[in-house]
Short mmCIF file of the C-alpha atoms (twelve columns), coordinates in Angstrom:
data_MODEL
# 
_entry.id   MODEL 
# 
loop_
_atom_site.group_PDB 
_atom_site.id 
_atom_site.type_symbol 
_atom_site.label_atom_id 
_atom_site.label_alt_id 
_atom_site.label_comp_id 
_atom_site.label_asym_id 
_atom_site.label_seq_id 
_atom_site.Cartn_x 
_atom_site.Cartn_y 
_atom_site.Cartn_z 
_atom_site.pdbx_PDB_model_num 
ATOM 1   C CA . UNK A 1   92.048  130.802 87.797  1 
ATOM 2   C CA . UNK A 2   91.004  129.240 84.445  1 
ATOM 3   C CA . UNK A 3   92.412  125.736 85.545  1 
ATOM 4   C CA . UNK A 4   90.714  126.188 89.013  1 
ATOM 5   C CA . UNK A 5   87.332  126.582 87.363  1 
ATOM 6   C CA . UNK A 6   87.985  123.613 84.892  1 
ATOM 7   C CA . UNK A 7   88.611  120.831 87.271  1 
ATOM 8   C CA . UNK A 8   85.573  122.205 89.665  1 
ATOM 9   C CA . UNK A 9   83.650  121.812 86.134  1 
ATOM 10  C CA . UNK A 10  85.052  118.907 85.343  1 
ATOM 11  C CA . UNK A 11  84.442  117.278 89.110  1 
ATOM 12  C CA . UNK A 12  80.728  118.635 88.702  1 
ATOM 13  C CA . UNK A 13  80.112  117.020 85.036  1 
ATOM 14  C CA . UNK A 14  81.142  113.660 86.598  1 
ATOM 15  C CA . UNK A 15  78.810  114.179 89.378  1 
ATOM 16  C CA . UNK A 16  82.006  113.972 91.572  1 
ATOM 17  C CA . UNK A 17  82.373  110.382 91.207  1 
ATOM 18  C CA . UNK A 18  85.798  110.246 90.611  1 
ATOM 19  C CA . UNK A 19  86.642  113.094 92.565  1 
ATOM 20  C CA . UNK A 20  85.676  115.990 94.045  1 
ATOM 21  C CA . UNK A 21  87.077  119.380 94.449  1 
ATOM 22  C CA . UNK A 22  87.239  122.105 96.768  1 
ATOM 23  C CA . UNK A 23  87.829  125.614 95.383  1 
ATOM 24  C CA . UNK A 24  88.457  126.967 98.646  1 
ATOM 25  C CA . UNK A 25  91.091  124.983 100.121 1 
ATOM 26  C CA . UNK A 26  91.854  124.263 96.149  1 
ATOM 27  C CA . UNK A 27  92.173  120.254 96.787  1 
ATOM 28  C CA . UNK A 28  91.263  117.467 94.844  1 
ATOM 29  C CA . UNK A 29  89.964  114.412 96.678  1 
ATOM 30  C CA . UNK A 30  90.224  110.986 94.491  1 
ATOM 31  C CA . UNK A 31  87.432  108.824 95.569  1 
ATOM 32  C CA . UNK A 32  88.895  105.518 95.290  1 
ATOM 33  C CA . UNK A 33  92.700  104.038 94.481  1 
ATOM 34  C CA . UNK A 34  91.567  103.074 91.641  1 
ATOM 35  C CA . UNK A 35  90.714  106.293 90.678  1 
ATOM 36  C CA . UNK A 36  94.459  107.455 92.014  1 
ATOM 37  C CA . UNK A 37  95.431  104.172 90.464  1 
ATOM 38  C CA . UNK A 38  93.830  105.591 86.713  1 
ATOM 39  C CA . UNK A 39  94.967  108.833 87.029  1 
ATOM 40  C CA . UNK A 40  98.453  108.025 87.893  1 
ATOM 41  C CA . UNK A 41  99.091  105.877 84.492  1 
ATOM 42  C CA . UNK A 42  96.736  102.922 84.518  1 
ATOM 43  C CA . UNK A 43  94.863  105.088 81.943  1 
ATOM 44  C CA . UNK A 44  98.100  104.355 79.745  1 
ATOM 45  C CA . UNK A 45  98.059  100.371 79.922  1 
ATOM 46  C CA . UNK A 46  94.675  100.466 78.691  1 
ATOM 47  C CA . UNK A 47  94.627  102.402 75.692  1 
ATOM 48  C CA . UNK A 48  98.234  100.543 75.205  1 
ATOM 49  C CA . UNK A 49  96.649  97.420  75.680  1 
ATOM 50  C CA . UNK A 50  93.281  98.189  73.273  1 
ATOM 51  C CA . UNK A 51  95.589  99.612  70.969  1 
ATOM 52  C CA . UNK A 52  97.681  95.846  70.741  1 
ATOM 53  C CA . UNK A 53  94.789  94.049  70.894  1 
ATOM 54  C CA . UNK A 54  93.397  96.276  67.857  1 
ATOM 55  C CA . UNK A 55  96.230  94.883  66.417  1 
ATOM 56  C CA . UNK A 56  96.337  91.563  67.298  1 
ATOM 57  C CA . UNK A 57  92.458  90.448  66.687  1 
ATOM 58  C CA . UNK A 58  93.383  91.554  63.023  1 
ATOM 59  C CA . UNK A 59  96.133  89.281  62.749  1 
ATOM 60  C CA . UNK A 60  94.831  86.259  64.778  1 
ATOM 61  C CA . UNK A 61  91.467  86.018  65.673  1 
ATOM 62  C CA . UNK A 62  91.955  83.907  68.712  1 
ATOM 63  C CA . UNK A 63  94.232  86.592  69.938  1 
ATOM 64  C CA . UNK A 64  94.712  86.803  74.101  1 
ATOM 65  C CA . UNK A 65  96.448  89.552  75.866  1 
ATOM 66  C CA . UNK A 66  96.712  90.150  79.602  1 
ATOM 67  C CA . UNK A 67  97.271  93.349  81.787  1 
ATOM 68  C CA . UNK A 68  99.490  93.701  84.784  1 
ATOM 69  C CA . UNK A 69  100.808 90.164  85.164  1 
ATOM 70  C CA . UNK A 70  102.172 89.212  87.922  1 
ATOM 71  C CA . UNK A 71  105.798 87.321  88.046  1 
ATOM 72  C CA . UNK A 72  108.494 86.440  90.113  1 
ATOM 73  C CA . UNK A 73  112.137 85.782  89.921  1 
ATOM 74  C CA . UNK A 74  113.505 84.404  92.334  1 
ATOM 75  C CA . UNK A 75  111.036 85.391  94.938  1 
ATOM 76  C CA . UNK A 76  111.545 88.559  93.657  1 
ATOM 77  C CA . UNK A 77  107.497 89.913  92.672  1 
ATOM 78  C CA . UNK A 78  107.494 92.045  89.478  1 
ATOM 79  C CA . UNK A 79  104.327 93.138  87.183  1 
ATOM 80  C CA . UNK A 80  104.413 93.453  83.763  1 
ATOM 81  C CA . UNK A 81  102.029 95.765  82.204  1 
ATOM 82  C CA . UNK A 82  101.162 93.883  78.911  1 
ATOM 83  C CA . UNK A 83  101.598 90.596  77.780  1 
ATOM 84  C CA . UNK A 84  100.658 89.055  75.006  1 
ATOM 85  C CA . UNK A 85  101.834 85.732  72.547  1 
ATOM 86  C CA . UNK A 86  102.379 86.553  68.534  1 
ATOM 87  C CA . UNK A 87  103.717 84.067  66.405  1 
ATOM 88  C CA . UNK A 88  105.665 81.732  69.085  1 
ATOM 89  C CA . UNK A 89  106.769 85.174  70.607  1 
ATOM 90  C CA . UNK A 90  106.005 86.380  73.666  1 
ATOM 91  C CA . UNK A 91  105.241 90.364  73.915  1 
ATOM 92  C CA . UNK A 92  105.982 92.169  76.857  1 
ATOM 93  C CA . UNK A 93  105.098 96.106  77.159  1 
ATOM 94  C CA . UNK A 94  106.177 98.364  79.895  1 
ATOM 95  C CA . UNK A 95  104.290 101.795 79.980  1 
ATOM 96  C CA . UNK A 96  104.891 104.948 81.788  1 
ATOM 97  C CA . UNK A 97  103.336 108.432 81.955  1 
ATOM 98  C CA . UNK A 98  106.048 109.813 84.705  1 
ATOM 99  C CA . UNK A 99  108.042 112.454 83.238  1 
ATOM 100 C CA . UNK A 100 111.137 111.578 85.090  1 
ATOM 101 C CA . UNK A 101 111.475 108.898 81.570  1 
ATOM 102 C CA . UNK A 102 113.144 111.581 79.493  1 
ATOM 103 C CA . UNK A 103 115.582 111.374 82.397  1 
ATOM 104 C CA . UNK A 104 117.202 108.956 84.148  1 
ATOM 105 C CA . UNK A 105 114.060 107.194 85.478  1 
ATOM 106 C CA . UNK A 106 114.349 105.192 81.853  1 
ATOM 107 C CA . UNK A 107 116.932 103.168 82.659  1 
ATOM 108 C CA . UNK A 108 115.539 101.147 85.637  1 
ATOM 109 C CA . UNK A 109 112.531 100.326 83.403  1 
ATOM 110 C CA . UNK A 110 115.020 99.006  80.397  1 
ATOM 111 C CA . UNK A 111 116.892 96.928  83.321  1 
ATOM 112 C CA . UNK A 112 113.870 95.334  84.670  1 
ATOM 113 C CA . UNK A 113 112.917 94.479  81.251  1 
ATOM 114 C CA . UNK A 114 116.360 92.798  80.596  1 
ATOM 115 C CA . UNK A 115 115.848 91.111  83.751  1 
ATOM 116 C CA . UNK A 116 113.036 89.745  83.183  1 
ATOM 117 C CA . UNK A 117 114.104 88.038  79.609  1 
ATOM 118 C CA . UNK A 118 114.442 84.415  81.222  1 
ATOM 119 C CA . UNK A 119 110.290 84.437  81.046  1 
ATOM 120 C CA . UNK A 120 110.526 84.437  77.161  1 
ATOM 121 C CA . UNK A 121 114.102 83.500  76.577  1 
ATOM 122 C CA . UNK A 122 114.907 84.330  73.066  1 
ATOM 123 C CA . UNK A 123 111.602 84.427  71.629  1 
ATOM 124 C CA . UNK A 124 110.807 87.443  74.083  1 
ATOM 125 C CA . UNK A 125 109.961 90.733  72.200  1 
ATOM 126 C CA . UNK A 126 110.265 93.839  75.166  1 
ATOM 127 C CA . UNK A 127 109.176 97.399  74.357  1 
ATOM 128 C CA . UNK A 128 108.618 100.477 77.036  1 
ATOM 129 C CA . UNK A 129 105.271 103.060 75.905  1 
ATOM 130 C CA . UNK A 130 106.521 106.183 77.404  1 
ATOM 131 C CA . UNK A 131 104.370 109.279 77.163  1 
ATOM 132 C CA . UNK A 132 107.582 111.369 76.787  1 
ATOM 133 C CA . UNK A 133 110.290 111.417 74.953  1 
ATOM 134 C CA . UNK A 134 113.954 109.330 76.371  1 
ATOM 135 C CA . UNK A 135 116.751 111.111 76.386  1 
ATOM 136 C CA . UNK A 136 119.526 109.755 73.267  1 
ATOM 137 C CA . UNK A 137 121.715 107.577 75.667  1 
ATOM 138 C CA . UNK A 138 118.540 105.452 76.804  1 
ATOM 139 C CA . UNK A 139 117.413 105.851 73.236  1 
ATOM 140 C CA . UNK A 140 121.026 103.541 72.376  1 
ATOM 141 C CA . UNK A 141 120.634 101.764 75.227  1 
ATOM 142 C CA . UNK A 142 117.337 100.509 74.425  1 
ATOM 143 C CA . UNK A 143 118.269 99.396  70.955  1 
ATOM 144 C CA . UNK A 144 121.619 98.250  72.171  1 
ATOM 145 C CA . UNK A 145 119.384 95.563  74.694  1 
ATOM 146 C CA . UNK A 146 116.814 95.133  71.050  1 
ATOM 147 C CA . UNK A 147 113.977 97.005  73.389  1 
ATOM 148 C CA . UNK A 148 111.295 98.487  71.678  1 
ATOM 149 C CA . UNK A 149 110.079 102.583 72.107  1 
ATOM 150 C CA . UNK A 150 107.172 103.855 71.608  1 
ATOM 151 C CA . UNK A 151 107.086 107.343 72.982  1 
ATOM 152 C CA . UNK A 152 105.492 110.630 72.800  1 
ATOM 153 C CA . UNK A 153 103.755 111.426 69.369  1 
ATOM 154 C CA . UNK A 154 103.661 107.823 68.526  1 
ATOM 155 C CA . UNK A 155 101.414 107.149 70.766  1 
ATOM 156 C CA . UNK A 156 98.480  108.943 68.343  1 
ATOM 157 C CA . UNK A 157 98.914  106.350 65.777  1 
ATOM 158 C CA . UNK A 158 100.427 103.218 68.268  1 
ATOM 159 C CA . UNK A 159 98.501  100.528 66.993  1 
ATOM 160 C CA . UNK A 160 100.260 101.293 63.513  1 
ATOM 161 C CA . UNK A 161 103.733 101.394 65.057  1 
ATOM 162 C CA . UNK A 162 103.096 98.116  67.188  1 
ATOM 163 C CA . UNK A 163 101.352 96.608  63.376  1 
ATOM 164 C CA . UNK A 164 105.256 97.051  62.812  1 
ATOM 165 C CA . UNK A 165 106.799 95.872  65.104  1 
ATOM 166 C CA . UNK A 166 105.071 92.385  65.186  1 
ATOM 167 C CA . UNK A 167 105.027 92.640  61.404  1 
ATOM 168 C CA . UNK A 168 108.901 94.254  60.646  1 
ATOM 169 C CA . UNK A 169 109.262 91.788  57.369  1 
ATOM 170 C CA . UNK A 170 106.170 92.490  56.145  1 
ATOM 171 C CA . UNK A 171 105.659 95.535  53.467  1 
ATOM 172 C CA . UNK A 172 102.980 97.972  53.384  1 
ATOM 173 C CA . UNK A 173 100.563 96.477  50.602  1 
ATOM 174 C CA . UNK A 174 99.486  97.787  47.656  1 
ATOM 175 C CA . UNK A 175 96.286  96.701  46.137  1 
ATOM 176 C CA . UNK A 176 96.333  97.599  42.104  1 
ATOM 177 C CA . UNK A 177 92.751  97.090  40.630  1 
ATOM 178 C CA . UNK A 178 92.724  96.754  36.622  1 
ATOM 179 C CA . UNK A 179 90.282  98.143  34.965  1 
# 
């Protein structure tokens, strides 16, 4: 009952403009795929994106990034969800929200990302933003293919953990003032 009367409230407070909801029949109706789109995970690769661009714009001012690129391999159309260039590197992210990743869903996203390597050959940096946590053996596999996680509680501080990773030589400063 309490999360019935929440989403009505939260339907009215946003004028149902993203959706609306029917108490009765206890539906939601999305307005647009976008919406659907958002709601599903797109909400993800944008704070995952703001968050590496955070990042990037205070390492390199002239910093680009681009969301859900589109590629193909061999006639083959894939989308990556975040791309970006650091340092003669090129970035690509992954992110997923579905909580099939702490199972075996992980391993078809670490596949496609090992298929895809030929796009940055050996100056490609991969990583997967999963809101929960993968399971040991995709944890291994992962590092065993050098793929990046960044997963569940990470994600409240991910623009330090990605600092990091495009930084991993770099240590934490210390500024000493004399007096």
């Amino acid at each position: 009952t309490e999360t019935i009367e929440e989403i009505s409230n939260l339907a009215q407070i946003t004028q149902n403009h993203f959706f609306g909801f029917n108490s009765d029949t206890l539906t939601i109706e999305f307005k647009s795929k976008e919406t659907i789109a958002y709601v599903k995970g797109g909400w993800l690769e944008i704070y995952a994106g703001y968050e590496c661009f955070k990042v990037l714009i205070s390492l390199t001012p002239q910093a680009e990034l681009a969301l859900n690129v589109e590629l193909k391999k061999n006639q083959t159309p894939n989308e990556m969800d975040i791309m970006f260039i650091h340092h003669a590197n090129l970035y690509c992210i992954e992110c997923k929200t579905a909580k099939t990743m702490a199972e075996d869903k992980a391993q078809d996203v670490l596949y496609k990302l090992s298929a895809l390597q030929d796009f940055g050959g050996l100056n490609q940096k991969r990583a997967v933003v999963s809101l929960y946590s993968l399971k040991d053996y995709n944890l291994t596999r992962a590092y065993n293919s050098d793929i990046k996680i960044f997963q569940e509680k990470e994600l409240l501080n991910l623009s330090e953990h990605i600092l990091k990773w495009l930084q991993p030589n770099q240590k934490e400063q210390v500024i000493n003032i004399s007096l």
